[in-house]
Structures are given as structure tokens and as C-alpha cells.
C-alpha positions in Angstrom: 12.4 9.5 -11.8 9.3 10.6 -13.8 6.9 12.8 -10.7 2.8 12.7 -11.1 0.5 14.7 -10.1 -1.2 13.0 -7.0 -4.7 14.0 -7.2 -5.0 16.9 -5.4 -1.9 16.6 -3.0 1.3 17.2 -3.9 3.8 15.8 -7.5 4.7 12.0 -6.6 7.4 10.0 -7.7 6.4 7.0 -10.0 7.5 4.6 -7.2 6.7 5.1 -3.5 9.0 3.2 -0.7 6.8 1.0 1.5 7.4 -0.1 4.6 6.4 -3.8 4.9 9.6 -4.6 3.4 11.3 -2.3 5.7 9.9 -3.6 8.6 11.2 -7.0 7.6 7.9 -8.4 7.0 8.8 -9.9 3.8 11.8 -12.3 4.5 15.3 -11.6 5.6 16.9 -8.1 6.4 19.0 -6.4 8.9 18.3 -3.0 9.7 21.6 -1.6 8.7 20.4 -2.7 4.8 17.2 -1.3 5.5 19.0 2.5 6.2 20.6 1.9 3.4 17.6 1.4 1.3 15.7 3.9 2.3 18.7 6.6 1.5 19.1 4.7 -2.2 15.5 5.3 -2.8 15.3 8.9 -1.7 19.1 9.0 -4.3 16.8 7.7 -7.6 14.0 10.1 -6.6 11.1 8.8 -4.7 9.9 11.3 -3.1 6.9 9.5 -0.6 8.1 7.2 1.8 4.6 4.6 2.9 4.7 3.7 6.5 2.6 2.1 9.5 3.1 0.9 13.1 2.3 -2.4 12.1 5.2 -3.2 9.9 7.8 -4.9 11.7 6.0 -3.4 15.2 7.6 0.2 14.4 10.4 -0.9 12.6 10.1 0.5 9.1 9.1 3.7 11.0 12.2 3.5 13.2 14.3 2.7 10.3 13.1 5.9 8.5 13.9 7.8 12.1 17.6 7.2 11.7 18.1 7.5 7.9 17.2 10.8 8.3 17.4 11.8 12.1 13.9 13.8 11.7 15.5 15.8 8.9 13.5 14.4 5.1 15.3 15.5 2.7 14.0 18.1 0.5 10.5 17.4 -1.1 10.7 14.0 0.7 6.7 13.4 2.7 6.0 10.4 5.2 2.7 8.6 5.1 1.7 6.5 8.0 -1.3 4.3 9.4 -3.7 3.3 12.1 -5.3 0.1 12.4 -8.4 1.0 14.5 -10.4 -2.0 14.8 -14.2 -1.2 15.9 -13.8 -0.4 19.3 -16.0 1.8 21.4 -17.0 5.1 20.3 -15.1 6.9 23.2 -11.8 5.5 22.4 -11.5 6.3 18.6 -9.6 9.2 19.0 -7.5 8.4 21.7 -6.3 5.4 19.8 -5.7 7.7 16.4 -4.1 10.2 18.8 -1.5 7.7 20.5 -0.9 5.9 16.9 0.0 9.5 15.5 2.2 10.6 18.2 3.8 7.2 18.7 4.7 7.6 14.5 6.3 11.0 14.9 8.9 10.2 17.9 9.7 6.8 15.9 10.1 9.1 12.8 11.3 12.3 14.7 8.9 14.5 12.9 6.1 16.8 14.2 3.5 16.3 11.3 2.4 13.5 9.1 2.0 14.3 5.3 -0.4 11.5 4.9 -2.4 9.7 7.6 -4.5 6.3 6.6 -6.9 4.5 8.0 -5.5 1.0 7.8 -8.3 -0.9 8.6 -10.8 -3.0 6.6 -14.0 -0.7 5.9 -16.6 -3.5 5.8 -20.2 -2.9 5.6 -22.5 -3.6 8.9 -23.7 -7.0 8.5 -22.0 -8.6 6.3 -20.6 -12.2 6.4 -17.1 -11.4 6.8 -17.9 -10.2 10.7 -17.9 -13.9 11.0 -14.2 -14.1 10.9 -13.1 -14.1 14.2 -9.7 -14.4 13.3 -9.6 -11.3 11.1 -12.5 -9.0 13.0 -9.9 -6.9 14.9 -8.8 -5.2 11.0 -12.4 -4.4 10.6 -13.4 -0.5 11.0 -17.7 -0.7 10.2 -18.8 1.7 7.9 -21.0 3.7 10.1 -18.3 4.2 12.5 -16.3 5.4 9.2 -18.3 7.6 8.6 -19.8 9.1 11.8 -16.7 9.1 14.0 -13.5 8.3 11.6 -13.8 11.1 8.8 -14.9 14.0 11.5 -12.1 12.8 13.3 -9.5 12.9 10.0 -10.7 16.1 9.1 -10.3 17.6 12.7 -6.8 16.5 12.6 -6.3 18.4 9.5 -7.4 21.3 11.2 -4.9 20.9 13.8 -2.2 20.6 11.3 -0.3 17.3 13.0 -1.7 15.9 9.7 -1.5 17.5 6.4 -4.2 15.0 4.3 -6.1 11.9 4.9 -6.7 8.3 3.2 -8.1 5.3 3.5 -6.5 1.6 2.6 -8.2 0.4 -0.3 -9.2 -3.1 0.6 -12.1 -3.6 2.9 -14.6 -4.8 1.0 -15.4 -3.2 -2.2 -19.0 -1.9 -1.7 -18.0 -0.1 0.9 -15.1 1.3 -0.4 -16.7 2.7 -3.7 -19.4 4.5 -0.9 -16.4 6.1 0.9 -15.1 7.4 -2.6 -18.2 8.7 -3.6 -19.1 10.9 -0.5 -17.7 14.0 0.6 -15.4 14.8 2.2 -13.7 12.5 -0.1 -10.1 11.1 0.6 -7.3 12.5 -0.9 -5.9 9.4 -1.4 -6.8 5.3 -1.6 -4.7 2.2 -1.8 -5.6 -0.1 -4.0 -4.7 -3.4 -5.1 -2.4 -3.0 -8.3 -1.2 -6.7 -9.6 -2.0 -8.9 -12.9 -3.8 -10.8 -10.5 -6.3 -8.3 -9.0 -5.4 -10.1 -5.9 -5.1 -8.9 -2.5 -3.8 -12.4 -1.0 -3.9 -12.6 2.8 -6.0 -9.3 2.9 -9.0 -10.6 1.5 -11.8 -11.6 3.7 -14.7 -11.6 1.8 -16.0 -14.4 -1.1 -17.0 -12.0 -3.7 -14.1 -10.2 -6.2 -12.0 -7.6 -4.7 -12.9 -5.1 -8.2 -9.6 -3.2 -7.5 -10.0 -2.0 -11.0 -13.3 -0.4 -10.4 -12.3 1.4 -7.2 -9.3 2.7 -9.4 -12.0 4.2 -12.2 -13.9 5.8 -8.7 -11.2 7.1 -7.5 -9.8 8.7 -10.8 -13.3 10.2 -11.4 -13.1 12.1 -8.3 -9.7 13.2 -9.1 -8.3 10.9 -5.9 -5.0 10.1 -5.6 -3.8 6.2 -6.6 -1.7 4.5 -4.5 -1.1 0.8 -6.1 -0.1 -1.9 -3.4 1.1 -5.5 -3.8 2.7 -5.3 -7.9 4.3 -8.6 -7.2 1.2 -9.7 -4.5 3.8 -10.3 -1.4 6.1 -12.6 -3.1 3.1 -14.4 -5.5 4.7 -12.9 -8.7 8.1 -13.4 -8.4 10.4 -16.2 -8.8 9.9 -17.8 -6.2 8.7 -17.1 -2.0 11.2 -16.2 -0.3 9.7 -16.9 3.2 7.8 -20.3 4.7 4.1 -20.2 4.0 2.2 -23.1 4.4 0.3 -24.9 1.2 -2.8 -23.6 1.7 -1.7 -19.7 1.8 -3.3 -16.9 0.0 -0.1 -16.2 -1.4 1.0 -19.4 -1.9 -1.8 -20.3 -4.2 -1.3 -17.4 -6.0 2.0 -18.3 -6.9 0.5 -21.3 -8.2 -2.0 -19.5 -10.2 1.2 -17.4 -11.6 3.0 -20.7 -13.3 1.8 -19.4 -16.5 3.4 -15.7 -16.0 6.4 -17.1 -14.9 6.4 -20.0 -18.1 6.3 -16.3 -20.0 8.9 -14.6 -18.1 11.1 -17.4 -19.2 10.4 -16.9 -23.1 10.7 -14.0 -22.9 13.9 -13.6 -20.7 12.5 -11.4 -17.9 12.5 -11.3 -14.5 9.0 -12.0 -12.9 9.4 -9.3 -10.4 10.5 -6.6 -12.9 7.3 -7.4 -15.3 5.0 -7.5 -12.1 6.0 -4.1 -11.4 5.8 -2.8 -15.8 2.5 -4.8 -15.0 1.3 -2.4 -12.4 2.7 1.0 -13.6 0.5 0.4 -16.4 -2.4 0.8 -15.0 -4.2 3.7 -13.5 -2.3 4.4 -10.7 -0.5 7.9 -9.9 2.5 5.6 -7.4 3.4 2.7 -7.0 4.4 1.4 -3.3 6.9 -1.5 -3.4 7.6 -3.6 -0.6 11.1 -4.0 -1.1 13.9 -4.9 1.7 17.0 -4.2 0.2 18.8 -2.1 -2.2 19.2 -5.3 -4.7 15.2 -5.3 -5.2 15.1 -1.3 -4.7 17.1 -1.7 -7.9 15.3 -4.1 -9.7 12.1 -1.9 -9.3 14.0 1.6 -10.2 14.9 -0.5 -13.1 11.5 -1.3 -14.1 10.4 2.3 -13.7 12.8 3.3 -16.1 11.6 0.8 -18.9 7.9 2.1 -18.3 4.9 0.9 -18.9 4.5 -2.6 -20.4 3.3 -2.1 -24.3 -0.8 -3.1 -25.0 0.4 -6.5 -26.9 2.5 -7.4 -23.9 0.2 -6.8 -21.3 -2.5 -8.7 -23.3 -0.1 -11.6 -23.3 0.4 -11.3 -19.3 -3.4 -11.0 -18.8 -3.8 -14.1 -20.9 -0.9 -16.2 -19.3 -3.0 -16.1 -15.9 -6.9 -16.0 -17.6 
């Protein structure tokens, strides 16, 4: 598998394994298959494995523990995540601290390669605090950046991380500030479908502009982490879990009956052009979120045929316009 320079880290595979999948957030697994996928994956040549607490409640991160037995293979790096919230000033680092060390004995490692903030970065005031539902993923901006990035690049110092992100889909405003300070992340997450849908991550009314925060990003020679190619399920033949009708996803999928009409002509699977889709655009790695080594080999696949050509993509863009 082709290896990219990932902005000013380390060369990364084309594809990157994610852990949603892993942690058996996206329909039916058993973590036997799940082993086994993450061994396949590391066989093809993805080297950066994307990981959090949250998927599957330490799953995917357990999962990775016993593939390996706190042994990755050569040139093999772990990412993980915190979710912090916006709790009180005086617990911010013990939270990042316990999240950290509870990611290294499910992983059996001493150091994390890449350490994100998972939360929403979301702007102080705006709307979206409204959401009571959703306000524990929000992480204000001020606190980002008068408690969270001192506190990343301390941990840097220590050495128990080796680099620091952010997650790419807070709102957009804030996001593009965080990418256009110093110290910059080394690396973002960001949106990467035909879409430019985030589905059940978005909280805000206004447009998620993944494609900008790419452009900001690539200026400050950032590293690209694309998320959600097939937009949890949205691009792809068909769900394979129970959402109800009135699901982000779900009505992406509905907004995707004209990619999938053109799948059909032209003979391909959904999930496979999803994927060409989103390793044409400006990404340095792509994250999938598959669960077993029958999609691991469906994206591998996709990866090998490259990017999609400009009259194809043209035709994808216009099959959801």
C-alpha cells in the first residue's frame, strides 16, 4: 500500500484502521473477527491504527491489546482520543490523564503516537449550547485554547504522547481558528464523503465546510485524516443496523438514491466508490470504519484502483447535487 507523507509526522498508509467498526459500533461483529481484522490490515500495509475509549466502551482498544499483546508491529503507530466535555478548569487534566493511561493498559503500550481531542470545539455562545442532549461532546473554545493545548503540549514534553490533534467536526468557525493559531495541530479529522456530511455528529444549522478546513489545514502543512467515506453506512448499499426514519444517517441514505442509481450503471459497489470518492480528495489517510476482514477487503480493494478519474467524480457530485 502507497505511504504519504503525514504533514509533519511520520509516512502514512493511504488507509488508516479505525476503531468504530472495531468496537462494534457499526453493526454485527465478534471480537474474534475483529483480531483478525486488525492483523489483515497491518498484512496489506496500514500502518496507523485510529482508536478511542468511546468505541465499543474500550473495545476497539482492547481488541488492538490482544492482536498484538503490546508488541505493534514494525512501523505500526496507535492514535487514540478523549472526549472532555467542558468540565471545570481543575479537572481537565486529570480527565486527559486517566483517559491516556486507561488507553495504554487496554492497548499494553507505554506511549501514544497520536493523542485527539475528541470533542466538539464550539465557539462560546453559540446556539448549539442549546442542545442538551449533545452538550456533554462540547469542549468551548476558550477552554481549547487556555487549558487544552498547554495541556497537549505539556504531554509532549513528558513523552507519554508523541503528537497532538484535534477531531475535525465542532463547528467550523472554530475549527478554522484552531488551524490557524500556533501551536498548530499536527493533525485534524475531517469529514471526507461525496456528501460533505458529518451525519449524527452535526449539531449546528449552518454547513459543516469540511472542504475548507481541508484547504486550512493543507496550507499549514497539517496532517489529513478523512473520516466517514461511506458517512456510517449512508453510502453504501444498504444500513446494516436499525435507525429510526428520521436519522441523520438515515436521511442521508436517502439523499444517496441517485449515487446508488449510478453504482448500478455502472456495475460498482457503493461502498468501494465512497471510498475512490474520498481518496480523491485532499486527504493524506483515509480512516475506515470497517468490522471485518470482508469490508477490510473491499476498502484495500478500492485503494488499489485509486483515485476516481475528474469525469467520474463529476458524475458522483452530480448524482447527489
Amino acid at each position: 500500500m502507497q505511504t504519504h507523507q503525514f504533514g509533519s509526522l511520520f509516512p502514512v498508509s493511504t488507509l488508516t484502521l479505525g476503531g468504530g467498526g472495531l468496537g462494534m459500533l457499526w453493526g454485527q461483529t465478534t471480537f474474534p473477527e475483529c483480531v483478525a481484522t486488525v492483523k489483515a490490515a497491518v498484512d496489506a500495509g496500514i500502518n496507523l491504527l485510529d482508536l478511542a475509549p468511546r468505541y465499543g466502551d474500550g473495545k476497539a482498544e482492547s481488541v488492538v491489546g490482544a492482536a498484538f499483546g503490546g508488541r505493534l508491529p514494525a512501523g505500526v503507530r496507535v492514535t487514540t482520543k478523549c472526549n472532555l466535555g467542558n468540565p471545570p478548569v481543575g479537572k481537565i487534566e486529570s480527565i486527559f490523564r486517566q483517559s491516556i493511561e486507561s488507553s495504554l493498559r487496554l492497548l499494553q503500550l507505554d506511549r501514544i503516537d497520536l493523542f485527539f481531542l475528541h470533542s466538539n470545539i464550539v465557539p462560546d455562545g453559540h446556539p448549539m449550547w442549546a442542545n442538551k442532549g449533545a452538550v456533554e461532546r462540547f469542549t468551548s473554545y476558550p477552554m481549547f485554547v487556555d487549558h487544552v493545548r498547554p495541556l497537549f503540549e505539556k504531554f509532549v514534553k513528558e513523552g507519554i504522547i508523541g503528537a497532538w490533534g484535534i477531531t475535525g467536526i465542532g463547528h467550523p468557525d472554530a475549527i478554522l481558528e484552531v488551524l490557524g493559531q500556533g501551536p498548530a495541530p499536527a493533525a485534524v479529522q475531517c469529514i471526507a464523503n461525496l456528501l460533505d456530511s458529518p451525519g449524527g455528529l452535526k449539531f449546528y444549522d449552518e454547513p459543516a465546510r469540511p472542504r475548507e478546513i481541508m484547504a486550512a489545514a493543507r496550507a499549514r502543512g497539517i496532517g489529513i485524516m478523512g473520516i466517514r467515506a461511506v458517512q456510517a453506512g449512508a453510502l453504501t448499499a444498504a444500513i446494516d443496523r436499525d435507525l429510526s426514519a428520521d436519522h441523520p444517517e438515515v436521511l442521508d441514505f436517502a439523499r444517496a438514491a441517485g449515487f446508488r442509481k449510478l453504482c448500478a450503471e455502472l456495475g460498482e459497489n457503493p461502498a468501494v466508490l465512497a471510498h475512490r470518492y474520498a481518496l480523491s480528495l485532499p486527504i493524506d489517510t483515509l480512516v475506515l470504519g470497517v468490522k471485518n476482514r470482508e469490508e477490510l477487503a473491499e476498502c484495500v480493494a478500492a485503494a488499489k484502483a485509486g483515485p476516481l478519474p475528474t469525469d467520474l467524480m463529476a458524475k458522483v457530485d452530480a448524482s447527489v447535487a
